[in-house]
C-alpha positions as CSV (number, residue, x, y, z in Angstrom):
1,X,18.9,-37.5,-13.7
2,X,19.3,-33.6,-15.2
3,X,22.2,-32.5,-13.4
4,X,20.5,-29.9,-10.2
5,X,21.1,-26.2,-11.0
6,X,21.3,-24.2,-7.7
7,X,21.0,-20.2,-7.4
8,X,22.9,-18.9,-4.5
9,X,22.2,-15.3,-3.4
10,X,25.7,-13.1,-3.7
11,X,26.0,-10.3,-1.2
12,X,29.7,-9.1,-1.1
13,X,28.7,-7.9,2.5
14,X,27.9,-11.4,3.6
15,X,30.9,-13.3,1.6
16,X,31.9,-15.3,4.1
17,X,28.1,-17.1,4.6
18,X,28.1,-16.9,0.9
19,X,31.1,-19.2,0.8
20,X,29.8,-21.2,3.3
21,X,26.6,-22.4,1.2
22,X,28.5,-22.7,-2.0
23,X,31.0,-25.5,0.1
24,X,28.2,-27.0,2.3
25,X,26.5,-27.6,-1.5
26,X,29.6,-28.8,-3.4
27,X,30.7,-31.3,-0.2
28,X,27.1,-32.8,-0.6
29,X,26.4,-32.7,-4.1
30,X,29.2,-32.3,-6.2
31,X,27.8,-32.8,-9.3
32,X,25.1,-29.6,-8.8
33,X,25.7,-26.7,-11.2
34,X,26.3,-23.8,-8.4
35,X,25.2,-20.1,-10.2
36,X,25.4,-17.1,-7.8
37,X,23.2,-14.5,-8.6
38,X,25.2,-11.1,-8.3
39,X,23.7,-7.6,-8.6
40,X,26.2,-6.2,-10.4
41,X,26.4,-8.6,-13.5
42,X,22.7,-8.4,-13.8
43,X,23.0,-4.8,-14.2
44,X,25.5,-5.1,-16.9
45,X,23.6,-7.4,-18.7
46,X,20.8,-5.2,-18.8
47,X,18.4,-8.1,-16.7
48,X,17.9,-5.4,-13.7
49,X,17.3,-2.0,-13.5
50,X,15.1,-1.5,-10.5
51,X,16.5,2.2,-8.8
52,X,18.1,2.0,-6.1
53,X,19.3,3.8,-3.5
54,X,21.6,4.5,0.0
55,X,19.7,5.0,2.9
56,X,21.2,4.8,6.4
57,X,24.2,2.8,4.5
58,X,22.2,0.0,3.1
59,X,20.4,-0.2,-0.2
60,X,16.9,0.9,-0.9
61,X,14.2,-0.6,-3.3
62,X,13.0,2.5,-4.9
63,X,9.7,0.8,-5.9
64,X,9.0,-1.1,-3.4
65,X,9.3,2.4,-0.9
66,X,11.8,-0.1,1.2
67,X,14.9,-1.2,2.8
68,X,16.9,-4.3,1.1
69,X,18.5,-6.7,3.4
70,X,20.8,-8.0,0.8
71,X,21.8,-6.9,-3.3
72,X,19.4,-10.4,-4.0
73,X,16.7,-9.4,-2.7
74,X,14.8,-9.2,-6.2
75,X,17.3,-11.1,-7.9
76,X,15.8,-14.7,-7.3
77,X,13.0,-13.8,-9.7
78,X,15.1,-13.7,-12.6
79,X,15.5,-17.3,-12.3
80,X,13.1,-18.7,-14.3
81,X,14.2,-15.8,-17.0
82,X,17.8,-17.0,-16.9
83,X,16.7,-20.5,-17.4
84,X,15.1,-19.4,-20.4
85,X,12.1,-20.7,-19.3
86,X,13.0,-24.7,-18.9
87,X,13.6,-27.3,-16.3
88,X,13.9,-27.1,-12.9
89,X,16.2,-24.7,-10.7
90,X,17.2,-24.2,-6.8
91,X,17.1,-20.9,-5.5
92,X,18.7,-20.4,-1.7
93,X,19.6,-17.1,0.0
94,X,23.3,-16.8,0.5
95,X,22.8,-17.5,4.3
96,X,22.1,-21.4,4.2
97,X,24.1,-24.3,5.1
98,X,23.1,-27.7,3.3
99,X,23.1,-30.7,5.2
100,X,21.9,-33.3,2.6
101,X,22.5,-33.7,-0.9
102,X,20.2,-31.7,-3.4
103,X,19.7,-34.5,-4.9
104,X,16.7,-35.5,-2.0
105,X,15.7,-32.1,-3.0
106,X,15.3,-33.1,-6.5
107,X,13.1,-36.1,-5.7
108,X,10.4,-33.7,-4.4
109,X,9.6,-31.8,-7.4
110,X,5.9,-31.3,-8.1
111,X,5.4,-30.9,-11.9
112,X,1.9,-29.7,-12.3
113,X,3.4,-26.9,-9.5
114,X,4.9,-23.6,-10.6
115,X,6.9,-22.9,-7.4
116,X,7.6,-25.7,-4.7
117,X,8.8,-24.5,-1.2
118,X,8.2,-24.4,2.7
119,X,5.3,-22.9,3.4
120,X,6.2,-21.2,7.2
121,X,3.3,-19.5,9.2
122,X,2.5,-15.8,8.8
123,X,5.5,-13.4,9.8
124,X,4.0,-9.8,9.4
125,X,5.7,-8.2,12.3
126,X,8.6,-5.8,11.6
127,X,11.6,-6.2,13.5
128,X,15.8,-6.1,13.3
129,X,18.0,-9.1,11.9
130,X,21.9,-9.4,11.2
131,X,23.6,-6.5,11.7
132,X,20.8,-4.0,12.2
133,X,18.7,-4.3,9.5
134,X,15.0,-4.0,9.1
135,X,13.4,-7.2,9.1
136,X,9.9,-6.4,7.6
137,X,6.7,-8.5,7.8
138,X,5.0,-9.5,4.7
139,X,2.7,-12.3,3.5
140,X,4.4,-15.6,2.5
141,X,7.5,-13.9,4.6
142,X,10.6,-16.3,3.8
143,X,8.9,-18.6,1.3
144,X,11.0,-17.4,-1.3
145,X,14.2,-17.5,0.6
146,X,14.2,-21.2,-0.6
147,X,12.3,-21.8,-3.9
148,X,12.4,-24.8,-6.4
149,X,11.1,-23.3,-9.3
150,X,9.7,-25.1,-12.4
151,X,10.7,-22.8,-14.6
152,X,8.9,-23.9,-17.7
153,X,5.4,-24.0,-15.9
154,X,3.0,-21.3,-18.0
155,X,2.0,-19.2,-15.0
156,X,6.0,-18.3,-14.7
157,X,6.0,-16.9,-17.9
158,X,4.6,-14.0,-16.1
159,X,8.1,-13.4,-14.9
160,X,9.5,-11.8,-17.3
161,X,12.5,-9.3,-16.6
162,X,10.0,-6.3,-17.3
163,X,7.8,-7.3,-14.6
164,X,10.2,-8.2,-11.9
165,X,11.9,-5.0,-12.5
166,X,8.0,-2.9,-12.0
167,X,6.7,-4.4,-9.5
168,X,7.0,-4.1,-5.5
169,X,9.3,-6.2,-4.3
170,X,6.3,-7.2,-1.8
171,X,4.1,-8.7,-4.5
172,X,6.8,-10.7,-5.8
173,X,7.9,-12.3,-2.3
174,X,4.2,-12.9,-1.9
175,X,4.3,-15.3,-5.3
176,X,1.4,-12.5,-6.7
177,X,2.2,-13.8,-10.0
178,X,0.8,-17.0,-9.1
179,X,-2.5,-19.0,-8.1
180,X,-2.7,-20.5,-4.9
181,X,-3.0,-23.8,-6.7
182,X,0.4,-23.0,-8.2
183,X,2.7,-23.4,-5.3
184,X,3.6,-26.6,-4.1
185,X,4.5,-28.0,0.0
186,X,8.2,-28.5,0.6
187,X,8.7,-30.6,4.2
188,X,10.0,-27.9,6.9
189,X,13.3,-29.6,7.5
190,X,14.4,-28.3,3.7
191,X,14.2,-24.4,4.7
192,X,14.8,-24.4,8.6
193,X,14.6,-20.8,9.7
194,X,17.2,-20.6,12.3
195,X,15.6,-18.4,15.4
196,X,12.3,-18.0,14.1
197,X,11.4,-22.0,13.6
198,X,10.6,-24.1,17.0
199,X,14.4,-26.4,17.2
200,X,14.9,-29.0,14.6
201,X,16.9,-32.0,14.9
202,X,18.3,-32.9,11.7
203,X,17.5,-29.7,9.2
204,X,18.4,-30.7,5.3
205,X,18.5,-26.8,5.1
206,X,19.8,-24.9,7.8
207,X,18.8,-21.1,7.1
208,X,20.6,-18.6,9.3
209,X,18.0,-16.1,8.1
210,X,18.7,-13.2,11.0
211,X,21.7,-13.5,11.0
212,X,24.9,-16.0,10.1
213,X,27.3,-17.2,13.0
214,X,30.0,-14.9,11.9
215,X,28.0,-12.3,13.7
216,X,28.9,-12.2,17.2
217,X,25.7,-12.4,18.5
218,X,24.4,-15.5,16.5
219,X,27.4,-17.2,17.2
220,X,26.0,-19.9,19.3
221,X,23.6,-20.7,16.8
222,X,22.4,-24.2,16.0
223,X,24.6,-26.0,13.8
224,X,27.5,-23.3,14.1
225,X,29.8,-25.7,14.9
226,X,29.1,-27.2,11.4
227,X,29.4,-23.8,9.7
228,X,32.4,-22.9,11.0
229,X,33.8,-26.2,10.0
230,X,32.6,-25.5,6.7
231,X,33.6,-21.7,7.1
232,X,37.5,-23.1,7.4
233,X,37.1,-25.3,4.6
234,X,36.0,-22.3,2.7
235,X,39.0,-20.8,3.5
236,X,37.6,-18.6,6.4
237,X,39.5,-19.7,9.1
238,X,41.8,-17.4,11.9
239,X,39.1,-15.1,13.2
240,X,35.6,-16.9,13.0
241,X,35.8,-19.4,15.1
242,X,33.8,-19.2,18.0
């Protein structure tokens, strides 16, 4: 079997959670190739150059004419460009704690699919999440925050760097490069959406997508016990416990 290759989200402002998903990954699939996507070696590579901004302290999508919740916000659509086009490849937002190897994750790849993922219900309200940030409504809101992307299928070929660095962010989270037919089913329990999703028992992929248990007010969150475990293993012990 190819060894898996899993994108993980950086945000310096999240490191912590960040950690956590990198561990939680390693301690059930050590033999994954872990890859954080980070802004600011993108930039220097010359792979983004959307504008951006500062707005009320937090970054702001110039195109898109909105708030980013974290530096990867567009970042995950590179993917299929860094891969040069071949295989298969994991993206997760840096909020996630894995509870089964990626391996089970693997064993669901779809090949005549272009993009495989949990398909949650319509979210098109705005609101807040994490510390204060605009949570907007979109169609296909938080598919993307967990995609298995083929990334030699033809229809991603569309995503090149020159069109994830035009295009509203919007369009992109919405999979607009792709045909309905394009996007494959992942089971729930492999993105569970922490706040947002109706309690799940035993989540593969536990997604603290509001906000991560190192914020005082999600820090009775389901599973936090697990992520602070994994927090200390990290090396994030005296001062995130609950």
């Amino acid at each position: 079997m190819t060894t898996p290759r899993v994108y993980i989200g950086w945000d310096p402002r999240e490191e912590i959670a960040c950690n956590v998903a990198a561990r939680s990954l390693c301690e059930q699939s050590p033999q994954a190739q872990i890859l954080p996507l980070e802004l600011s070696a993108l930039r220097l590579r010359g792979l983004y150059t959307r504008p951006t901004t500062m707005v009320n302290g937090g970054l702001f999508d110039v195109i898109s004419g909105a708030p980013m919740s974290t530096e990867h916000a567009i970042l995950r659509f590179l993917v299929p460009h860094l891969c040069r086009y071949a295989g298969w490849a994991l993206f997760v937002d840096g909020d996630v704690l894995f509870r089964r190897p990626v391996e089970d994750l693997w064993a669901l790849r779809d090949e005549s699919k272009a993009v495989v993922c949990v398909q949650h219900p319509s979210f098109l309200h705005d609101g807040v999440k994490k510390a204060g940030q605009p949570n907007l409504g979109y169609h296909r809101k938080n598919w993307s925050s967990v995609m298995l992307f083929n990334c030699g299928h033809p229809a991603n070929a569309m995503l090149t760097s020159g069109l994830v660095n035009d295009v509203p962010g919007r369009h992109l989270h919405a999979f607009g490069w792709l045909m309905n037919g394009d996007i494959g089913a992942l089971p729930p329990e492999w993105n569970y959406l922490v706040g947002v999703n109706p309690p799940m028992a035993d989540p593969a992929i536990v997604h603290y997508t509001l906000g991560a248990p190192s914020i005082p007010q999600y820090a009775q969150s389901p599973f936090a016990d697990e992520w602070y475990a994994c927090a200390r293993r990290a090396g994030h012990g005296q001062g995130h416990e609950r």
